[in-house]
C-alpha positions in Angstrom: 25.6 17.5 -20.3 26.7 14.2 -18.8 24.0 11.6 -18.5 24.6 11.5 -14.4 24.1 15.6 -14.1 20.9 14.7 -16.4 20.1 12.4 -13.5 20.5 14.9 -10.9 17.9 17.4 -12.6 15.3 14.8 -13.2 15.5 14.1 -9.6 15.1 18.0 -8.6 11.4 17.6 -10.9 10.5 15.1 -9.6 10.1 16.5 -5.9 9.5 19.9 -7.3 6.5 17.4 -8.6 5.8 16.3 -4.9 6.2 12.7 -6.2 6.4 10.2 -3.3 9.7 9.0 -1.8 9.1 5.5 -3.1 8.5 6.7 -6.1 12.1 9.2 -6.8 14.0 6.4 -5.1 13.0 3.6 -7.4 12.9 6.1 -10.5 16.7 7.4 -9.1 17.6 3.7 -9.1 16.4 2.6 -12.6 18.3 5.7 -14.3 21.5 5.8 -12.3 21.9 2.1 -12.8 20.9 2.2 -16.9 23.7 5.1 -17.1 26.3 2.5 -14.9 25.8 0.3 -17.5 26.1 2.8 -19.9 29.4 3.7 -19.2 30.4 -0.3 -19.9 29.9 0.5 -23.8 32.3 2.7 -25.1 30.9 4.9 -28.1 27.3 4.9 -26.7 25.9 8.4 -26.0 23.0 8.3 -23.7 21.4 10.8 -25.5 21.6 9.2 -28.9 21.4 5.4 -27.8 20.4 4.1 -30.8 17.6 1.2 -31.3 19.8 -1.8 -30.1 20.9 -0.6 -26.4 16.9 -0.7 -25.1 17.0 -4.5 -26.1 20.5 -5.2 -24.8 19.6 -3.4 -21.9 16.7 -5.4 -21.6 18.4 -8.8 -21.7 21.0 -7.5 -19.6 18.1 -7.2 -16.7 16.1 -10.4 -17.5 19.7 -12.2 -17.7 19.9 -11.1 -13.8 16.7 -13.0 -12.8 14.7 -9.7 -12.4 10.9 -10.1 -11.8 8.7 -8.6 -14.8 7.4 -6.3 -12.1 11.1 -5.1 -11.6 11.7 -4.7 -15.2 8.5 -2.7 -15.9 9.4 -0.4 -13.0 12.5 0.6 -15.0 11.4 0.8 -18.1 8.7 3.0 -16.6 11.9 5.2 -14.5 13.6 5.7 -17.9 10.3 7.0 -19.7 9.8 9.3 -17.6 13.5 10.4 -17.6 13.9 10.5 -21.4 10.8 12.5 -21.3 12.4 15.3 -19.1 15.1 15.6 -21.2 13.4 15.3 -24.3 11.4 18.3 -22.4 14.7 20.1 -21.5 16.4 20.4 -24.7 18.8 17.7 -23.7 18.2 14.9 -26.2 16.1 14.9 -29.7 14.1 11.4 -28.8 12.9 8.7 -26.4 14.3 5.5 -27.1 12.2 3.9 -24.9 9.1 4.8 -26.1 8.5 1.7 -29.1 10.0 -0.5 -25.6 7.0 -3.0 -24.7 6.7 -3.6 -21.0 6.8 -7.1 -19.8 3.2 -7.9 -18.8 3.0 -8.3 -15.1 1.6 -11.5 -13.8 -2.3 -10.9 -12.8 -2.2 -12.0 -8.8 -5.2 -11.2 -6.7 -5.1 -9.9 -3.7 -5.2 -11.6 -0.1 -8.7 -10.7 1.3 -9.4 -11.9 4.9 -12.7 -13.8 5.7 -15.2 -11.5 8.0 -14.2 -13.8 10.6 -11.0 -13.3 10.7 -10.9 -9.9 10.5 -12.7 -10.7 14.2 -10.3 -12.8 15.5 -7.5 -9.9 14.9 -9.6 -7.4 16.8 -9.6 -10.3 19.3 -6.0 -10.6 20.2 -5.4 -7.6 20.8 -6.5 -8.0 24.6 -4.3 -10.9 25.2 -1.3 -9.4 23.3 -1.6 -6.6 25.9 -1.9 -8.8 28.8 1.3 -10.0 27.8 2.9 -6.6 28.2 1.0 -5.5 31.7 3.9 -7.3 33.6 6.5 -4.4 32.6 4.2 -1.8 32.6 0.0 -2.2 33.1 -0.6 1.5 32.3 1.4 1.3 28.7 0.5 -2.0 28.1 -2.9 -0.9 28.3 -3.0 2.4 26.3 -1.4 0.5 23.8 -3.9 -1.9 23.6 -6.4 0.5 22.8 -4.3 2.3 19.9 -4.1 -1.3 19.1 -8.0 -1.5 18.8 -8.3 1.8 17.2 -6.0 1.3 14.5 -7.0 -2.1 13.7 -10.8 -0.8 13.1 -9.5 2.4 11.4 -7.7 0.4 8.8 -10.3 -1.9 8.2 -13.2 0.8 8.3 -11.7 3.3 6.0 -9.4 1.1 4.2 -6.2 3.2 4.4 -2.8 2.6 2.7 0.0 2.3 5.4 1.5 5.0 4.5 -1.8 7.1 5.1 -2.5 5.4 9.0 0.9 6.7 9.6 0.3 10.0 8.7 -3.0 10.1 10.5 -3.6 13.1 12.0 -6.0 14.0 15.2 -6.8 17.4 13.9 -8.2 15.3 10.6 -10.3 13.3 12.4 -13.2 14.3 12.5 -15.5 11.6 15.5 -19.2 13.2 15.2 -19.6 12.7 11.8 -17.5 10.0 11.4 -14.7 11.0 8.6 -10.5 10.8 8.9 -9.1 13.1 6.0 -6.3 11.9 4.6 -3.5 13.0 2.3 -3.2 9.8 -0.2 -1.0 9.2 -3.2 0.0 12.4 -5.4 -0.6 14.6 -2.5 -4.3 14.1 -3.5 -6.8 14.6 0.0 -9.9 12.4 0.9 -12.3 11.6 3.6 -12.4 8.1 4.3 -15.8 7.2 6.3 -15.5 5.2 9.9 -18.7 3.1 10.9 -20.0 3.2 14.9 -16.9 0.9 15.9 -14.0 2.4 14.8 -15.4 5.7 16.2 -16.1 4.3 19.3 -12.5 2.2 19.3 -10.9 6.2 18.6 -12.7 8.2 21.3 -11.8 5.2 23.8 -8.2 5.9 22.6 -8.0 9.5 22.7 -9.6 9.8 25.8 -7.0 7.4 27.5 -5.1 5.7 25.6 -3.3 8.3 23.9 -3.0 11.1 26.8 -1.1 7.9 28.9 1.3 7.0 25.9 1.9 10.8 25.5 2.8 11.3 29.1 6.4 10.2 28.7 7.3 11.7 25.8 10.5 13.8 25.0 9.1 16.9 23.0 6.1 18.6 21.9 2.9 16.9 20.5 3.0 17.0 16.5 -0.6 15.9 16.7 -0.1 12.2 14.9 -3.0 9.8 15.5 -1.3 6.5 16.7 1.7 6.5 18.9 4.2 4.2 19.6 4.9 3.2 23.5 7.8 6.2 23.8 5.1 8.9 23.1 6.2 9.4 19.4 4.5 9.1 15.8 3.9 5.3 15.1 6.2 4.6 11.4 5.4 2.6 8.7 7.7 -0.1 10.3 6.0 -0.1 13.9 2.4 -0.5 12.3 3.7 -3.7 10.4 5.3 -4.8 13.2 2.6 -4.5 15.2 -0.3 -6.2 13.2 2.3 -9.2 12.2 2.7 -9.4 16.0 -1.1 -9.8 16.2 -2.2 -12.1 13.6 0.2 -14.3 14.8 -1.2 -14.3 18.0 -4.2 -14.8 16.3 -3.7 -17.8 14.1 -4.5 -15.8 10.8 -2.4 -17.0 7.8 1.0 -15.6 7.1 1.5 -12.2 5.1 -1.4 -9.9 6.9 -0.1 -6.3 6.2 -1.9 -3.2 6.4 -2.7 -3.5 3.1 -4.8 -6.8 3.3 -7.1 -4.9 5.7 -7.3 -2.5 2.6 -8.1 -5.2 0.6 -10.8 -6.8 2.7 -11.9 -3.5 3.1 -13.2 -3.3 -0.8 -13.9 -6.8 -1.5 -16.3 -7.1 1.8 -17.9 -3.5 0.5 -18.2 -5.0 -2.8 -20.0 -8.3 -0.9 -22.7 -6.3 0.5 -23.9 -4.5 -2.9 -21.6 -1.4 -3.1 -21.6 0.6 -6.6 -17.7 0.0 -7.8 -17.2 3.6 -8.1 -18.1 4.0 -4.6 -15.7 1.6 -3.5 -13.1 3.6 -6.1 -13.9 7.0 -4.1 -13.5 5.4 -1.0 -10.0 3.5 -1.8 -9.0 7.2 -3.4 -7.9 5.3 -7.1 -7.3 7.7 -9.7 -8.7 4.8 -11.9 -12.1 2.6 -12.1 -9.5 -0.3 -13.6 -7.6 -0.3 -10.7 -10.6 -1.0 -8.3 -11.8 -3.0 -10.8 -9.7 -6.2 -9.9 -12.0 -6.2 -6.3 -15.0 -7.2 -8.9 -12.6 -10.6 -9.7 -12.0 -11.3 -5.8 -15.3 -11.5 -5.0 -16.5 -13.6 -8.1 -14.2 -15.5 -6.5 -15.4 -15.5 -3.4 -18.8 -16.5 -4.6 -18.2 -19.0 -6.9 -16.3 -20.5 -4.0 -19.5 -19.9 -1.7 -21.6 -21.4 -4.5 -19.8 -24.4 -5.1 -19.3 -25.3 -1.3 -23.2 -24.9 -0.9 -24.8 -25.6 -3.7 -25.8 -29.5 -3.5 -25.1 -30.1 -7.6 -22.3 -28.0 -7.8 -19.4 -29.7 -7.4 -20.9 -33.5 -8.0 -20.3 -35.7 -11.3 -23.9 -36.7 -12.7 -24.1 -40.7 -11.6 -26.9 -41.2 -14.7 -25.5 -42.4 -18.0 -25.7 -40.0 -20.8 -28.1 -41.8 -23.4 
């Protein structure tokens, strides 16, 4: 079997998996463009590769000014291959299993202040007064999915990917839970406090109906709509909320996700048990939440030395 038809099968497991789009395109890149670069070294057998190709390989990426991020994201895509085939019958070992991965830089995440989180939720209104000119009623339907799905993400600290997928039917406004379908097709209930349940009944009582009465075809029952009537994309949500914190004077590079970040570090803040705050996120691991617990030591040794009279002063006695 040729390594490309190899390819092709690993792909067909991988959604028979129900693995994420991101995840079989970047794994479909990684293998397809090892096996390219296969085909550049005559007398190399990508079942056999021998000890020496990983390494060339290797250099062969770093020499192209790939990130270690990148790099660990293909040595992870051509694990996970070999293993298939090693599964399949198709080759006797994994090369790549002695391969280290590149440690990956430890970055923290952007958290917004409480305060700013406030001033987002406060442009909103004037970025919808600058639509009422064209149209009042849109402009103002949208400003109240606008409001809704600002204190959604920020009260159940959803993934983009998850807001867009929203679903009325999930939502559930009494008791104050959205269930959502989150990474590895694995469901949750994320909790909204008394604002973003008031922010979603305002919506779907008329907000929603208005956006919805222009529409070309039937309902599919998606939470937050765009101005045409239809589901509201990854694409339009970060279009939208970089459109806002602009307006708002918050720094640069707010995404969804930042919400999601604020989200743990402010529940972490007021006392929350880590493995609350891991439930809640929907991690499959405490070490991934885990990195939240260095944000806001951050935060308070920040807090501590802006307040704390002898904390950031030099002693002005002499040691004896």
């Amino acid at each position: 079997m040729t390594g490309f038809r190899a390819a092709e099968g690993f792909a067909r497991s991988l959604e028979a998996r129900d693995a994420s789009v991101h995840t079989r395109r970047a794994y479909g890149t990684g293998v397809r463009q090892f096996l390219e670069w296969l085909t550049g070294r005559p007398g190399v057998d990508w079942r056999r590769p021998g000890r020496l190709v990983p390494r060339a390989y290797l250099s062969h990426l770093d020499a192209r000014g790939l990130a270690r991020s990148t790099i660990a994201a293909r040595i992870a895509a051509l694990r996970a291959f070999y293993r298939h085939a090693r599964r399949e019958g198709w080759t006797q070992g994994d090369p790549w299993a002695a391969v280290s991965t590149p440690r990956r830089p430890r970055r923290l995440p952007a958290v917004l202040a409480v305060g700013e989180v406030e001033d987002l939720l406060d442009a909103v209104a004037p970025l919808a007064d600058r639509g009422r000119r064209r149209d009042p009623v849109i402009a103002g339907a949208i400003a109240r999915r606008d409001r809704a799905l600002l204190e959604t993400a920020y009260a159940g600290g959803l993934r983009i990917a998850e807001l867009a997928a929203a679903r009325v039917e999930d939502l559930d406004l009494a008791r104050g839970e959205l269930r959502v379908m989150g990474k590895g097709r694995k469901e949750r209930v994320t909790l909204l406090g008394r604002p973003a349940r008031e922010a979603l009944d305002v919506y779907l009582e008329d907000g929603r109906p208005r956006l919805r009465r222009g529409a070309a075809g039937p309902d599919e029952g998606t939470l937050f709509l765009n101005a045409r009537g239809g589901p509201l994309g990854v694409r339009g949500l970060r279009y939208r909320l970089r459109r806002i914190a602009d307006l708002a004077g918050v720094r640069d590079g707010v995404t969804p996700h930042t919400l999601r970040h604020s989200f743990a570090s402010h529940l972490l803040d007021g006392g929350a048990d880590l493995r609350v705050v891991q439930e809640l996120l929907g991690h499959a691991s405490l070490g991934t939440t885990q990195i939240y617990t260095h944000v806001s030591t951050a935060r308070l040794r920040s807090a501590y030395r802006s307040a704390h009279p002898r904390a950031a002063r030099t002693s002005q006695t002499p040691p004896p």
